[in-house]
Structure formats: structure tokens, C-alpha cells
C-alpha positions in Angstrom: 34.9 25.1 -18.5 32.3 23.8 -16.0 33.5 20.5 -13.7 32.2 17.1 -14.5 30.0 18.1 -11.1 28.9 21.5 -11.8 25.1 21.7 -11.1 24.7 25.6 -12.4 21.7 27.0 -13.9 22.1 25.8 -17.3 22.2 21.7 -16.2 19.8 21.8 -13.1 16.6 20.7 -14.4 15.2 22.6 -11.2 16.4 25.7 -12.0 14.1 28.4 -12.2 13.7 30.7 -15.8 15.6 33.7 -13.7 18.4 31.0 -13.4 18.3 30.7 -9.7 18.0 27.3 -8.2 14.7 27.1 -6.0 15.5 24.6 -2.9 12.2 24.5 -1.6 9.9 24.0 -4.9 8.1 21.1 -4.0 7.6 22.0 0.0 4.9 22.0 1.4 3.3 25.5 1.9 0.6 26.4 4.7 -2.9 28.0 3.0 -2.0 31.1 5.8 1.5 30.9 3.8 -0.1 30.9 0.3 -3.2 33.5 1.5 -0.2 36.3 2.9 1.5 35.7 -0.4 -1.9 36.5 -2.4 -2.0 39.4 0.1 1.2 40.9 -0.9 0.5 41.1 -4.7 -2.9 42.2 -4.5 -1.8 45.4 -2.5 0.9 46.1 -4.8 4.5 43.7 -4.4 5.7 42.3 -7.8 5.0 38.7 -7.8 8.6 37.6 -8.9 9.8 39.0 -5.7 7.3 37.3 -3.1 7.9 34.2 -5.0 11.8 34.8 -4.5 11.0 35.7 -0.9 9.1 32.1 -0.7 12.0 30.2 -2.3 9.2 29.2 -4.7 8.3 29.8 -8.6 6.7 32.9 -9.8 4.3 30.3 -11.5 3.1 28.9 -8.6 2.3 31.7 -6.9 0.3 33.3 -9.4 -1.6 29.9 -9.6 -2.4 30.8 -6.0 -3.6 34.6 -7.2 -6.2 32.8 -9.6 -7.4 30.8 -7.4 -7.7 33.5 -4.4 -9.3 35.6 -7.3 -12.0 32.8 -8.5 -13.0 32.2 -5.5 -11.8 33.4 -2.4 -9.8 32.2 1.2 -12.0 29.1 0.2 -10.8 28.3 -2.9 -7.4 28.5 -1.4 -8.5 25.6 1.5 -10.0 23.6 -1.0 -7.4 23.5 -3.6 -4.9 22.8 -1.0 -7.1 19.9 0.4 -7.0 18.5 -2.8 -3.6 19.0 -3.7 -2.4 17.3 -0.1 -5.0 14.6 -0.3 -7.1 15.9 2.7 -10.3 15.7 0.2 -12.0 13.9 3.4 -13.8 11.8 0.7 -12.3 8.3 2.0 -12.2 8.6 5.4 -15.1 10.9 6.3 -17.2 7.7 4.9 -15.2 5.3 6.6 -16.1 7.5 10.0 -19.7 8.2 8.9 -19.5 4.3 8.6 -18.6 3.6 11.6 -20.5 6.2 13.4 -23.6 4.8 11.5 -22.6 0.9 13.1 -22.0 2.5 16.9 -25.5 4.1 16.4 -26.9 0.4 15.3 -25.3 -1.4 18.3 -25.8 1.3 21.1 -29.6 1.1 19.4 -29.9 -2.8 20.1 -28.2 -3.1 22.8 -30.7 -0.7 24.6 -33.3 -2.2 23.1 -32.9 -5.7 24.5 -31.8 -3.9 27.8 -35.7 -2.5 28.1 -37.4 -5.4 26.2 
């Protein structure tokens, strides 16, 4: 009979299908991380155990392999850009912005300098 604090397989929402708990499911992992894991399994590891070697789910690998297979190492950068926020959307217009202003001063200020 399992104790009012038992946290095994069965009544850990985190558990994995295998029934082992994975600790590290929503860390974050590097794209070099994710593109030697891709690595493995294309040259012939199961990817159950890479995933196990990871900590991580045999799911989310394999969502890594499809994406390395769609479209490459740069499918890999851009899906983790997206998936960490690093879209550069917002802030590369906030710097293009203000790169755009500097430009518009350092232009007027010159041009009253030599008027």
C-alpha cells in the first residue's frame, strides 16, 4: 500500500510512459545539445535511449529529428529562437529604431555644424 506521500510512477503527472520520472523535462536544452542528440539517431542510437541519456522524453527528441530533417541545423536555431523568445522581432525594431534616431541627430547636428 503506497504512503499518503508516495510520488511513484502511477501518481506523478510527470512521469514518463516508460514509468521513469524525468527531472529535467522542461530545462532548457542548448541547439549544440539538441543537434548531437539528432546526430546520435541519425547514425544509428535508438531514440528512447538518447532521450534517457538527456533526462528528457523520447517525444521531444524526435520533435527535434523532424525538425533537423525539414530543414536542417537551421531549422534547429530557428525553432529554438522561437521556442525561448529570441524571435529578435521586438527588439531588433526597437534597436533599428534607435539606430535610425542616432543617424537623424548625428545627421543634424553636423549639418548645423558646416551650415
Amino acid at each position: 500500500m503506497a504512503s499518503p506521500g508516495d510520488t511513484g510512477p502511477v501518481s506523478d503527472a510527470r512521469a514518463e510512459p516508460s514509468g521513469h520520472r524525468s527531472s529535467h523535462r522542461g530545462r532548457h536544452v542548448s541547439v549544440d545539445e539538441k543537434q548531437k542528440a539528432v546526430l546520435r539517431v541519425l547514425k544509428g542510437e535508438n531514440p528512447g535511449a538518447v532521450a534517457a541519456d538527456l533526462d528528457l522524453s523520447e517525444s521531444r527528441v524526435s520533435r527535434w529529428i523532424r525538425t533537423f530533417l525539414d530543414g536542417g541545423t537551421a531549422a534547429l536555431v530557428e525553432s529554438h529562437r522561437r521556442a525561448h523568445g529570441h524571435s529578435g522581432g521586438y527588439w531588433s525594431k526597437v534597436w533599428l529604431g534607435l539606430g535610425i534616431l542616432l543617424a537623424v541627430v548625428v545627421a543634424t547636428l553636423l549639418l548645423a555644424r558646416f551650415a
